[in-house]
Biopython code that builds the backbone (N, CA, C, O; Angstrom):
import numpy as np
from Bio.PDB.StructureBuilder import StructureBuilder

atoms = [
    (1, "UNK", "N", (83.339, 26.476, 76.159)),
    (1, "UNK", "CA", (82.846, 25.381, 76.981)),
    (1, "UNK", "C", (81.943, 25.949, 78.067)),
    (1, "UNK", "O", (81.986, 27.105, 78.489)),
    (2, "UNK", "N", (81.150, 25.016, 78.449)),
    (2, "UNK", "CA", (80.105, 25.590, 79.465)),
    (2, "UNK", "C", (80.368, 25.432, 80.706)),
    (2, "UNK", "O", (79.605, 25.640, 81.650)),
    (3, "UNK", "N", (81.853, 24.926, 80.745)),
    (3, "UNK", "CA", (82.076, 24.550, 82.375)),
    (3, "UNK", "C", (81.665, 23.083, 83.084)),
    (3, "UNK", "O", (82.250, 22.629, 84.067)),
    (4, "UNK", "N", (80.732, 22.537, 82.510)),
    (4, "UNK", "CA", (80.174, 21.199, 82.582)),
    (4, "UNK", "C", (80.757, 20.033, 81.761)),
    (4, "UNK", "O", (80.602, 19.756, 80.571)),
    (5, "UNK", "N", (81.369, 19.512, 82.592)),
    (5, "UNK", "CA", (82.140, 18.224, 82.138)),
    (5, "UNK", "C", (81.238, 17.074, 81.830)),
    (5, "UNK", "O", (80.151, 17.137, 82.404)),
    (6, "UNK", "N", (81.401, 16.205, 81.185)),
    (6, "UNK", "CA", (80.575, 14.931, 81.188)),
    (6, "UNK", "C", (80.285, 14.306, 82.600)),
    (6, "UNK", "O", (81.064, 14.495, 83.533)),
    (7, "UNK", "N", (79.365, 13.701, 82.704)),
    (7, "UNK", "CA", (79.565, 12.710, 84.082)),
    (7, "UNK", "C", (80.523, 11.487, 84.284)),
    (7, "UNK", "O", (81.166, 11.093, 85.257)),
    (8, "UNK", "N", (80.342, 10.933, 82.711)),
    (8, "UNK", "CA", (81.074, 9.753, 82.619)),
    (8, "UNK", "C", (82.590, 9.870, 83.685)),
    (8, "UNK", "O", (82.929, 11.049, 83.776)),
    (9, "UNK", "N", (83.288, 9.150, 84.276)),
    (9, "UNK", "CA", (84.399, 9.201, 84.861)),
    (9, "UNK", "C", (85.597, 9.491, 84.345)),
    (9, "UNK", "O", (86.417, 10.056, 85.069)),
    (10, "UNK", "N", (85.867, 9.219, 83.236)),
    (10, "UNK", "CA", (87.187, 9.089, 82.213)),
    (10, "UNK", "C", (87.048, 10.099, 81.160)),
    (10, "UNK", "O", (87.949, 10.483, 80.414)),
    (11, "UNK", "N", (85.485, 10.601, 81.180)),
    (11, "UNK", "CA", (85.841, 12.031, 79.890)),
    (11, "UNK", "C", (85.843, 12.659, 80.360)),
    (11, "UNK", "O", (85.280, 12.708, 81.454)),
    (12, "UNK", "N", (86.622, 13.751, 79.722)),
    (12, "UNK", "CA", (86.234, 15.009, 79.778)),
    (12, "UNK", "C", (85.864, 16.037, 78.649)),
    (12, "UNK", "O", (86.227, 17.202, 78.487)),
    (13, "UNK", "N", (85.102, 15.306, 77.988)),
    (13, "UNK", "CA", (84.388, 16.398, 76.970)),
    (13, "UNK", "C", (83.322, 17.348, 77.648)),
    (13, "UNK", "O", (83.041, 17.310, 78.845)),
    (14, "UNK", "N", (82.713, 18.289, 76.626)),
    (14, "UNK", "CA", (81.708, 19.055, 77.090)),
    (14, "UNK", "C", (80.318, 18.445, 77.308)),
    (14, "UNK", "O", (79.733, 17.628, 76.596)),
    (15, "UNK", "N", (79.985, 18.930, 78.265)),
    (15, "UNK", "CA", (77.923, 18.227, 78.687)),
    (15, "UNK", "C", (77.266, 18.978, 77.794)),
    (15, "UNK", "O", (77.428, 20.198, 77.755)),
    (16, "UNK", "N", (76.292, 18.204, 76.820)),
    (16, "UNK", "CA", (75.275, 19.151, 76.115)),
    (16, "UNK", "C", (74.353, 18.336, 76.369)),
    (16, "UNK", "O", (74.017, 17.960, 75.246)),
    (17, "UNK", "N", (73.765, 17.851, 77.049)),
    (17, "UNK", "CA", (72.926, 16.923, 77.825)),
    (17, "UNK", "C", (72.509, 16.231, 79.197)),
    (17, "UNK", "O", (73.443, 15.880, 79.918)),
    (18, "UNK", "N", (71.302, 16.012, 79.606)),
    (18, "UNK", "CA", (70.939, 15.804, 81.050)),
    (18, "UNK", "C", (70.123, 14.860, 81.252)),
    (18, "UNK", "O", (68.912, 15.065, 81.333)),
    (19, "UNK", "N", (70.689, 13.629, 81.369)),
    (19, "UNK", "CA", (70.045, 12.104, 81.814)),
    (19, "UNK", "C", (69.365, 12.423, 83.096)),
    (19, "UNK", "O", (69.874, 13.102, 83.987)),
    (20, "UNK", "N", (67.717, 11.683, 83.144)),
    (20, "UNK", "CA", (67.528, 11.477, 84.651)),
    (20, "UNK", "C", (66.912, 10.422, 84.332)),
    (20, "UNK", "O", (66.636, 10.275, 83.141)),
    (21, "UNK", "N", (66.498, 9.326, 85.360)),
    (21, "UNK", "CA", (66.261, 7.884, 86.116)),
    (21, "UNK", "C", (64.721, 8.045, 86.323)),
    (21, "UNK", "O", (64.564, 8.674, 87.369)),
    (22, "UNK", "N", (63.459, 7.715, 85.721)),
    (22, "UNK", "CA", (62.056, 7.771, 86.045)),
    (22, "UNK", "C", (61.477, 6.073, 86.704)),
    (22, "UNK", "O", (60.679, 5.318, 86.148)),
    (23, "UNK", "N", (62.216, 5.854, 88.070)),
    (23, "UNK", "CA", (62.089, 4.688, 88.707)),
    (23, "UNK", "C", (60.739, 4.323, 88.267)),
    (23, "UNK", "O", (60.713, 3.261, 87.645)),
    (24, "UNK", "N", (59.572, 4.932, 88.426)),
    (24, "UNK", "CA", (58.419, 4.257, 88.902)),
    (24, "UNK", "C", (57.794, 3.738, 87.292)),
    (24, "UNK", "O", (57.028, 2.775, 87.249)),
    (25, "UNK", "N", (58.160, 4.396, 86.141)),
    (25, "UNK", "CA", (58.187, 4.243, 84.800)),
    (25, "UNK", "C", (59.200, 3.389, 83.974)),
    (25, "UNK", "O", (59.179, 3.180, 82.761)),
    (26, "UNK", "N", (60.064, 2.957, 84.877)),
    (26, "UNK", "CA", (61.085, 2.456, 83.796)),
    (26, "UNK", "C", (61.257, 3.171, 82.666)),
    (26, "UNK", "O", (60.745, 2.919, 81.576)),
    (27, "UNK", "N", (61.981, 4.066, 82.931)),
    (27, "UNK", "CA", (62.163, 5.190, 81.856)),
    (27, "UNK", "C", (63.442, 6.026, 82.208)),
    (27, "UNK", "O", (63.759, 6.405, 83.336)),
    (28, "UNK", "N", (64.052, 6.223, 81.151)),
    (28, "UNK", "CA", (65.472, 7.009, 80.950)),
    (28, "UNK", "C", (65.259, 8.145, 80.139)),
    (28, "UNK", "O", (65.100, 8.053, 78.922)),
    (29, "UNK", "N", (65.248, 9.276, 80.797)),
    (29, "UNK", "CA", (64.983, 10.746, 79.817)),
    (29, "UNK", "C", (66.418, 11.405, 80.096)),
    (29, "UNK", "O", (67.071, 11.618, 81.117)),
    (30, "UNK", "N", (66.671, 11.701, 78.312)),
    (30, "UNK", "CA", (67.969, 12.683, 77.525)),
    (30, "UNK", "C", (67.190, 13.791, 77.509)),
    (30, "UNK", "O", (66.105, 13.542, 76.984)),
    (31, "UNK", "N", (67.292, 14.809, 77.836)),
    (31, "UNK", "CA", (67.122, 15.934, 77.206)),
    (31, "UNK", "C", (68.161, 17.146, 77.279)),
    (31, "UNK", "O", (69.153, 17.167, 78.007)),
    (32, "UNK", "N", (67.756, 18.159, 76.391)),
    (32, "UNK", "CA", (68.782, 19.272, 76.778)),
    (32, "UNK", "C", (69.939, 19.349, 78.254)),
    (32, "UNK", "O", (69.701, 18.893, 79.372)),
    (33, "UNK", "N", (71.101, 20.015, 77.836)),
    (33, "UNK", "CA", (71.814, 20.091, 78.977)),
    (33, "UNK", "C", (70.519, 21.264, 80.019)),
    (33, "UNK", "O", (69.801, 22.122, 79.505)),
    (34, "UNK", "N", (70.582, 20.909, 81.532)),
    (34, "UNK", "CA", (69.623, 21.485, 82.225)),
    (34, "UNK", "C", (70.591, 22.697, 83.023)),
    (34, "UNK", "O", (71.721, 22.770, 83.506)),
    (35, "UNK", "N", (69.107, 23.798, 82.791)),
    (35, "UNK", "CA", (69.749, 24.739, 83.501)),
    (35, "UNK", "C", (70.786, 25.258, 84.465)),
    (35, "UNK", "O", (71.361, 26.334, 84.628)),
    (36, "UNK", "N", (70.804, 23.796, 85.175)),
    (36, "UNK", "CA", (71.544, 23.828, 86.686)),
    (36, "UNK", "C", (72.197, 23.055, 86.402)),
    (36, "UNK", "O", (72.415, 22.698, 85.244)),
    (37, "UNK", "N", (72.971, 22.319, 88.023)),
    (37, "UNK", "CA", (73.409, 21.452, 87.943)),
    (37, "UNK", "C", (71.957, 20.203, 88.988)),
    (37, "UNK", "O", (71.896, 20.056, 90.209)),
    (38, "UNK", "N", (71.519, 19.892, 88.478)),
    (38, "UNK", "CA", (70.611, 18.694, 89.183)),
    (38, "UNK", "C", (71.224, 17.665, 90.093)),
    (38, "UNK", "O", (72.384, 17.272, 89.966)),
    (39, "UNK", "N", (70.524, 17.317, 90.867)),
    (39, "UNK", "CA", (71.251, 16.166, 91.830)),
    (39, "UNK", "C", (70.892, 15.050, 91.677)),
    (39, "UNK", "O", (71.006, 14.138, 92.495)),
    (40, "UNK", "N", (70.569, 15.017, 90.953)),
    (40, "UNK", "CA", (69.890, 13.379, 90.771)),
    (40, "UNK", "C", (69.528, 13.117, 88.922)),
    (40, "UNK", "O", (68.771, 12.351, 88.325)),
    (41, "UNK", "N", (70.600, 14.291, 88.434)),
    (41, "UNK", "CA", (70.654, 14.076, 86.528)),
    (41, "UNK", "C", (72.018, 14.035, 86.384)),
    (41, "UNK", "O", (72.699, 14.581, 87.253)),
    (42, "UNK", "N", (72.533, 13.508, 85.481)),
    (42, "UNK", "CA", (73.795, 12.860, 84.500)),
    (42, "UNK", "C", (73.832, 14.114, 83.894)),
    (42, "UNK", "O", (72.839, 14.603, 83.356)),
    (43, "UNK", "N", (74.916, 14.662, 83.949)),
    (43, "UNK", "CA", (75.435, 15.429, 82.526)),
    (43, "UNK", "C", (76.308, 14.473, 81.155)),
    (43, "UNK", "O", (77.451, 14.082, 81.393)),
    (44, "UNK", "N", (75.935, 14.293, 80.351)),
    (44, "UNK", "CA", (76.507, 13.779, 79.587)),
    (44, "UNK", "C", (77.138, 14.608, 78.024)),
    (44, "UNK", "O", (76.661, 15.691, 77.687)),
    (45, "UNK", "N", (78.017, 14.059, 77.360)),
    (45, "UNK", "CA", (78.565, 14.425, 76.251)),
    (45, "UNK", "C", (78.202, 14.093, 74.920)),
    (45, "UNK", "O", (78.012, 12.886, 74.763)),
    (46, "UNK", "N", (78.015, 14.956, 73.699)),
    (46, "UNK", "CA", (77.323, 14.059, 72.599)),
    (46, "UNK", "C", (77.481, 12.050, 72.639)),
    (46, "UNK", "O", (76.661, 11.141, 72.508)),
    (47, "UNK", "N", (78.622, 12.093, 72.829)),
    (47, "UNK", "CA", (78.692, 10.603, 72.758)),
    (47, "UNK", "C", (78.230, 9.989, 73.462)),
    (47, "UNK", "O", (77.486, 9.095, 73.059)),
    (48, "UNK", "N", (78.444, 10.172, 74.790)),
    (48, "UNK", "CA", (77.662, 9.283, 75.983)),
    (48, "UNK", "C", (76.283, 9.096, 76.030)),
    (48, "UNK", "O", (75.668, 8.093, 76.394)),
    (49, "UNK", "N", (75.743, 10.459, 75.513)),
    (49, "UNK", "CA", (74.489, 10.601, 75.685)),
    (49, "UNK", "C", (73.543, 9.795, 74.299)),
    (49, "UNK", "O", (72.365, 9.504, 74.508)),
    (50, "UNK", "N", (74.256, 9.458, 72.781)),
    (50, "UNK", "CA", (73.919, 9.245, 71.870)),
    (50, "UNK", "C", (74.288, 7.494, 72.160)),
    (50, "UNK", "O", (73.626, 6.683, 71.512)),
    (51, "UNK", "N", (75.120, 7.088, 72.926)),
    (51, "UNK", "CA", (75.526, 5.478, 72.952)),
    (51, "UNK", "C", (75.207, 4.724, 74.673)),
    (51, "UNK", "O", (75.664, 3.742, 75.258)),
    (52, "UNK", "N", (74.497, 5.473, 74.919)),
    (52, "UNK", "CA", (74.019, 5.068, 76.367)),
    (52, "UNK", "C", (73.646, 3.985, 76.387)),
    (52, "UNK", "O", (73.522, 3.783, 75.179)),
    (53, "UNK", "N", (73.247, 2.737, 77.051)),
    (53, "UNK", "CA", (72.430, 1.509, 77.683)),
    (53, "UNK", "C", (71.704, 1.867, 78.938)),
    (53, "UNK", "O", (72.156, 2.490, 79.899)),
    (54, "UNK", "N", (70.392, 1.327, 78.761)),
    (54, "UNK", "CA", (70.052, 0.986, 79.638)),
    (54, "UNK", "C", (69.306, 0.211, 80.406)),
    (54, "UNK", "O", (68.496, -0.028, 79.511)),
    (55, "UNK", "N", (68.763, -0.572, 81.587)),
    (55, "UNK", "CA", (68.407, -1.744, 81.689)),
    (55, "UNK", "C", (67.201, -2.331, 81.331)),
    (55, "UNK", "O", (66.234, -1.569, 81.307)),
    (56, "UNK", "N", (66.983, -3.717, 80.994)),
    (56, "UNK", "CA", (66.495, -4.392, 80.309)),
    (56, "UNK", "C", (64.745, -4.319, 80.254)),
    (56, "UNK", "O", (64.155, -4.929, 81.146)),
    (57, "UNK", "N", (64.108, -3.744, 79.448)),
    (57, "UNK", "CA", (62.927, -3.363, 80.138)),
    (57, "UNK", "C", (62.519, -1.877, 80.046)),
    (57, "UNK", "O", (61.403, -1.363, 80.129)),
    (58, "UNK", "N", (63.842, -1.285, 79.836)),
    (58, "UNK", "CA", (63.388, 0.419, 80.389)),
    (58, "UNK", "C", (63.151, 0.737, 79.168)),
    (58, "UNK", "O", (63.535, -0.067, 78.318)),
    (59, "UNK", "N", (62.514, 1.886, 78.754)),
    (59, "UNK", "CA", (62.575, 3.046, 77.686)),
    (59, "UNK", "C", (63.240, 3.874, 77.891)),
    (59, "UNK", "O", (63.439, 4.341, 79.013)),
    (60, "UNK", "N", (63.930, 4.397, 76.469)),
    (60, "UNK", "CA", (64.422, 6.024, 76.529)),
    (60, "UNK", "C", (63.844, 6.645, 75.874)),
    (60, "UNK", "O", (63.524, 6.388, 74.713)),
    (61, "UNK", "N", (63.519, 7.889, 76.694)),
    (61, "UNK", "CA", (62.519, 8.642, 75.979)),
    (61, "UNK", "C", (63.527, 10.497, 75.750)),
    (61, "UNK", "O", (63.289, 11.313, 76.640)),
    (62, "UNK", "N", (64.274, 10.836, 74.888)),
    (62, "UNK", "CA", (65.161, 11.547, 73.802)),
    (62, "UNK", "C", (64.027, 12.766, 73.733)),
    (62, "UNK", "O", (62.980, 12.724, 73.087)),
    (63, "UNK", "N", (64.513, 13.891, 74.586)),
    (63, "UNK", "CA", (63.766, 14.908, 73.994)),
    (63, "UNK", "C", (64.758, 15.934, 73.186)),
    (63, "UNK", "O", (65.953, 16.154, 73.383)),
    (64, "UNK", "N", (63.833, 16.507, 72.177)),
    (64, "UNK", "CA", (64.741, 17.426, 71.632)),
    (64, "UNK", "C", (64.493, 18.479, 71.126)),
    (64, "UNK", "O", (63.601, 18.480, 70.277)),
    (65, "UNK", "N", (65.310, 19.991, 71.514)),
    (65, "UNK", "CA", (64.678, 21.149, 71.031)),
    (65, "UNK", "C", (65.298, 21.603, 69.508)),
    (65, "UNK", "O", (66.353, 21.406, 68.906)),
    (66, "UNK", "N", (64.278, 22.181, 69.292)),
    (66, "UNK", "CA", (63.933, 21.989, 68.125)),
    (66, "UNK", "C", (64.552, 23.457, 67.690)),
    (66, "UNK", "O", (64.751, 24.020, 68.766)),
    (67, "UNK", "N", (64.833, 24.081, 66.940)),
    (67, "UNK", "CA", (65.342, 25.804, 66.628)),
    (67, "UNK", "C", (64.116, 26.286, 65.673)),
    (67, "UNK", "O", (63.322, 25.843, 64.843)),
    (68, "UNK", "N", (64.538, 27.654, 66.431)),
    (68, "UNK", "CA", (63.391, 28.573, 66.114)),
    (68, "UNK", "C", (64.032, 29.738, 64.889)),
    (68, "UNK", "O", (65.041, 30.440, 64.950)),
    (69, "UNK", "N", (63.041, 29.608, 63.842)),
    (69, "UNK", "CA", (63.451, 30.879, 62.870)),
    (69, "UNK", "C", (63.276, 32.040, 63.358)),
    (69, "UNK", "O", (62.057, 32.054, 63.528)),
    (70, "UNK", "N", (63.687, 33.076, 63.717)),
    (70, "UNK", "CA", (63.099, 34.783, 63.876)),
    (70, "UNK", "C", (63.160, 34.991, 62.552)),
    (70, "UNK", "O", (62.840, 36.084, 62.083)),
]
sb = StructureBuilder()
sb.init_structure("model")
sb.init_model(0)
sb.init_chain("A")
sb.init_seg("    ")
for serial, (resi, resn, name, xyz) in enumerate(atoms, 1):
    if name == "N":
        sb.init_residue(resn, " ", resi, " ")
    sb.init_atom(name, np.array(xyz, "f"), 0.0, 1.0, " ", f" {name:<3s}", serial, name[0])
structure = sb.get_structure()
């Protein structure tokens, strides 16, 4: 485990993901769990992060890294 709990209140699974809030866009960005801990991003858990809502109007915009062959 990475030490990073979900944000959600009631889980406690692992965070492999980092919600943040793009007010001026109406926009909700998933991407990778983030380096840090951010102050103003969601850590979330496969589930939370895969069954999210959000308000009426907004986009989510799901980034995702991709794996690299060596």
């Amino acid at each position: 485990m990475n030490g990073r709990p979900c944000s959600k209140v009631t889980c406690h699974d692992e965070a492999v993901s980092t919600l943040t809030y793009v007010y001026a866009d109406s926009m909700v960005v998933v991407g990778p769990l983030s380096g840090r801990v951010e102050p103003h991003g969601y850590d979330l858990c496969a589930r939370h992060a895969a069954s999210l809502s959000v308000p009426q109007g907004w986009q989510v915009l799901r980034q995702v890294v991709l794996g690299h062959d060596h």
